[in-house]
Residue frames relative to the residue before (quaternion, step in Angstrom):
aa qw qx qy qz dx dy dz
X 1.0000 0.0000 0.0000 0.0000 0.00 0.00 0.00
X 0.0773 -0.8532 0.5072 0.0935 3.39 -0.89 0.70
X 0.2499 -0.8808 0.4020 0.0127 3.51 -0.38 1.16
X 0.2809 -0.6979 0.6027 0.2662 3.89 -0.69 0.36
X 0.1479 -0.5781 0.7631 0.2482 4.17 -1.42 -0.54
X 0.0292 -0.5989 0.7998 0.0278 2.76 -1.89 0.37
X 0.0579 -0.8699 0.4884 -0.0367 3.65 -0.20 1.08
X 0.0967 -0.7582 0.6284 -0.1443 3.68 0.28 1.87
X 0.9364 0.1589 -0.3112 -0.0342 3.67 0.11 -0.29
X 0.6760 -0.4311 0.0916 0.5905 3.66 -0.30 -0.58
X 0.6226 0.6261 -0.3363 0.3276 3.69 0.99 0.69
X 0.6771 0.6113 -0.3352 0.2355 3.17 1.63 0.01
X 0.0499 0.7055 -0.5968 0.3790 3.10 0.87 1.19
X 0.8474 0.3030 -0.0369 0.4345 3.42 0.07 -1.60
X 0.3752 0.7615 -0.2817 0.4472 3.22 1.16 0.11
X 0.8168 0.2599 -0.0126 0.5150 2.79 0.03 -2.08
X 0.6793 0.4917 -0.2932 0.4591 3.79 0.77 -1.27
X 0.8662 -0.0347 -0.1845 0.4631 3.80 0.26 -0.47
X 0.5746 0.5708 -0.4164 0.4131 3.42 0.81 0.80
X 0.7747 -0.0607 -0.0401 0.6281 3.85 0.63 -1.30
X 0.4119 0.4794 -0.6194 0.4656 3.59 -0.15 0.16
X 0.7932 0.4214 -0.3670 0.2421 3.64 -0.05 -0.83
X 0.4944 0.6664 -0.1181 0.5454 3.10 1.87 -0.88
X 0.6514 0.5862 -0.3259 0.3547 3.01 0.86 -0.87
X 0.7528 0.5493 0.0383 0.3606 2.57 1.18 -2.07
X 0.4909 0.4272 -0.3007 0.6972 3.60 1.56 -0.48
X 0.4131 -0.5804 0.6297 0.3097 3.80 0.00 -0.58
X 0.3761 0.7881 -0.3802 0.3046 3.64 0.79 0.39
X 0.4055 0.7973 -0.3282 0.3037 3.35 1.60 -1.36
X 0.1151 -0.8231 0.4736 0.2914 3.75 0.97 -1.48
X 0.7806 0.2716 -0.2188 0.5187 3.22 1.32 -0.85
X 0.6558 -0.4983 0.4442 0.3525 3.91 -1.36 0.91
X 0.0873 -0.6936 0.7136 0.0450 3.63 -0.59 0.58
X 0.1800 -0.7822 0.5933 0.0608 3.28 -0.29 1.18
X 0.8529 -0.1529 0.1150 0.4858 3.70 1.02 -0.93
X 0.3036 -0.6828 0.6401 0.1786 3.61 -1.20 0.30
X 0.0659 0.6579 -0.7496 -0.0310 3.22 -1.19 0.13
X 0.5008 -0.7176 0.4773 0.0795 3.37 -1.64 1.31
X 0.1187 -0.7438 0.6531 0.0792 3.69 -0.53 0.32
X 0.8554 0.1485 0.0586 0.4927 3.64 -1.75 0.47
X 0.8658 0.0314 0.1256 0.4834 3.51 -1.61 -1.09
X 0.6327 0.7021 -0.2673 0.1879 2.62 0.66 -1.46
X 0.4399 0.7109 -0.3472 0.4248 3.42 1.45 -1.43
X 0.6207 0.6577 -0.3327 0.2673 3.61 0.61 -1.53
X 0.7670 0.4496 -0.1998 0.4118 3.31 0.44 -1.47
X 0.7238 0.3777 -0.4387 0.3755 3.60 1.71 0.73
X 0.2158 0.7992 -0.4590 0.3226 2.93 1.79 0.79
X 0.5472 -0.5277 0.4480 0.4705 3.94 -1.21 0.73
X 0.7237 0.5680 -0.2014 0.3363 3.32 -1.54 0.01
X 0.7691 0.3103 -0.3002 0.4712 3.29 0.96 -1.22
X 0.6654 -0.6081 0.3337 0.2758 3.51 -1.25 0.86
X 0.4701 0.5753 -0.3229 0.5863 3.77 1.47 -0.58
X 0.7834 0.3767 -0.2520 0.4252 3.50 -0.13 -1.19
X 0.6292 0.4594 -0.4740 0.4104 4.01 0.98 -1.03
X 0.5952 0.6589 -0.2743 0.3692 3.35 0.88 -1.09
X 0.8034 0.2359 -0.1454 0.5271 3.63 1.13 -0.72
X 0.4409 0.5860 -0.4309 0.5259 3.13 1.29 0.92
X 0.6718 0.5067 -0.3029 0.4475 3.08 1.00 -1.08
X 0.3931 0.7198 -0.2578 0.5108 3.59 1.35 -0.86
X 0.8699 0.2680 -0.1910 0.3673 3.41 -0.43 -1.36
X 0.4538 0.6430 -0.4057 0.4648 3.23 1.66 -0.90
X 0.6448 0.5835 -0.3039 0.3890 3.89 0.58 -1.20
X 0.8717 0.2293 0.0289 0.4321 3.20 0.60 -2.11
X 0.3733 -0.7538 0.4069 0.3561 3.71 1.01 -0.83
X 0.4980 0.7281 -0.4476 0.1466 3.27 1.03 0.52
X 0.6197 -0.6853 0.1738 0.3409 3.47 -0.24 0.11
X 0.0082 -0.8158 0.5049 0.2820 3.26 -0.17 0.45
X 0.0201 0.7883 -0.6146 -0.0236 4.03 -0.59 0.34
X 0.3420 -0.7325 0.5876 0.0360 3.49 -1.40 1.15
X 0.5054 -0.7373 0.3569 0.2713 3.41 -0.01 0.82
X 0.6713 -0.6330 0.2298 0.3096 3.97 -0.04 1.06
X 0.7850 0.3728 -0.0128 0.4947 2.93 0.23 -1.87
X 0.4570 0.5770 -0.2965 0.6086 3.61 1.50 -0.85
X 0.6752 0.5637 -0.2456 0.4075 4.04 -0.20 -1.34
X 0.7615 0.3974 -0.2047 0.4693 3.40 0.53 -2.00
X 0.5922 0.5629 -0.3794 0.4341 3.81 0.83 -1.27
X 0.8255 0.3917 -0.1939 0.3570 3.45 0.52 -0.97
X 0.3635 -0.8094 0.3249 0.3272 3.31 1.54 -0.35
X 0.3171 0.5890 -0.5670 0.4807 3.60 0.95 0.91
X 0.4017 0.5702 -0.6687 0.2577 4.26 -0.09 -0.35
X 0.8755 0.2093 -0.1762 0.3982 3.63 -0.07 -0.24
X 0.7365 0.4928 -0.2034 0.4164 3.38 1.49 0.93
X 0.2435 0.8781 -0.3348 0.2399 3.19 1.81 0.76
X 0.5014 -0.5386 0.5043 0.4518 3.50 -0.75 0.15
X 0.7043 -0.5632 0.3363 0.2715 3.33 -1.39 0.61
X 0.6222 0.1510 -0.2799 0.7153 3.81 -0.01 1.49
X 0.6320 0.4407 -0.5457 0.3295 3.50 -0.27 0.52
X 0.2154 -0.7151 0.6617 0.0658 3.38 -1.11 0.45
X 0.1951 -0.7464 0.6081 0.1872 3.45 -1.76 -0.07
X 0.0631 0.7258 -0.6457 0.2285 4.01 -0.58 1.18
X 0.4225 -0.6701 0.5971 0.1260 2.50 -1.72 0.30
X 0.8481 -0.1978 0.1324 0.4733 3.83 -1.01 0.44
X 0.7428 0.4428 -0.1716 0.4719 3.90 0.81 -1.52
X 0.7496 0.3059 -0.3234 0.4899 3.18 1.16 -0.60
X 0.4714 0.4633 -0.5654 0.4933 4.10 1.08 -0.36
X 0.6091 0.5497 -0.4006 0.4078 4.22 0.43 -0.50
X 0.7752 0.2920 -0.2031 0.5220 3.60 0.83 -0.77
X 0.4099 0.5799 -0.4551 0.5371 3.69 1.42 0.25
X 0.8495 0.4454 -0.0013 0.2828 3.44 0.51 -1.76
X 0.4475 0.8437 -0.1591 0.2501 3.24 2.26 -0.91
X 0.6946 0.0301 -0.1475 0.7034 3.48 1.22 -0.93
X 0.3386 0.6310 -0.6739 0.1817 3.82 0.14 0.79
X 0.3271 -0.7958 0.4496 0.2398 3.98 0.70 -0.48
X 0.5309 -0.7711 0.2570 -0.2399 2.75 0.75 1.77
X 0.3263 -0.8623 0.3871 -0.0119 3.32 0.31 1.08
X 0.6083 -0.1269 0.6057 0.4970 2.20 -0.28 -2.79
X 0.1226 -0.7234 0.6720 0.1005 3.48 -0.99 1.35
X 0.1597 -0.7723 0.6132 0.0449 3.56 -0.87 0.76
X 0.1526 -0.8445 0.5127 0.0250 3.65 -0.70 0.85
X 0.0490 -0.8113 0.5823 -0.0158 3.63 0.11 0.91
C-alpha cells in the first residue's frame, strides 16, 4: 500500500518523532510513504537543523518520497530557502504533479 501525509495539526511533533519516523527508519512502517507535505508550523520541522526534518531527509535520501512544505506557509515563516536537503516548497498543483503517477493508496491527514 502506498500512502501520502498531509500534516495540519498541532500534534505532529509526536507523531512523526515517536510514531512514523521510527517506523520509517526500522522499515517497519509496512506501508510506502510516498510523500509528506507540510502545513502551517508545521513547515518548520523542514527547516535545516531541525531534528524531525534531518531525520526525514535522511529517509527520503533512502526512499524518494517527497517531502514538500506548503508555499505560502514556508515564505510567511521564512524557511523557503532553508529546508533540509530534498525538501521542496509548492503548493496543492504541484504536491498533485509530485504525487500523480505515484499510485496512491491512501491520503492520511494528521
Amino acid at each position: 500500500m502506498k500512502v501520502a501525509y498531509i500534516f495540519n495539526s498541532t500534534n505532529t511533533h509526536k507523531i512523526l518523532d515517536k510514531m512514523i519516523i521510527p517506523q520509517l527508519e526500522t522499515d517497519s512502517h509496512v506501508a510506502e510513504v510516498a510523500g509528506m507535505f507540510f502545513f502551517m508550523d508545521n513547515t518548520l520541522f523542514l527547516s535545516k537543523g531541525n531534528p524531525i526534518g534531518e531525520r526525514l531527509s535522511k529517509i527520503r535520501e533512502k526512499t524518494g518520497m517527497i517531502l514538500m512544505a506548503c508555499d505560502q506557509c514556508a515564505i510567511e515563516r521564512g524557511i523557503q530557502d532553508n529546508l533540509v536537503d530534498g525538501a521542496t516548497i509548492g503548493c496543492f498543483p504541484n504536491l498533485y504533479t509530485c504525487l500523480g503517477g505515484a499510485g496512491i493508496d491512501q491520503v492520511i491527514t494528521l
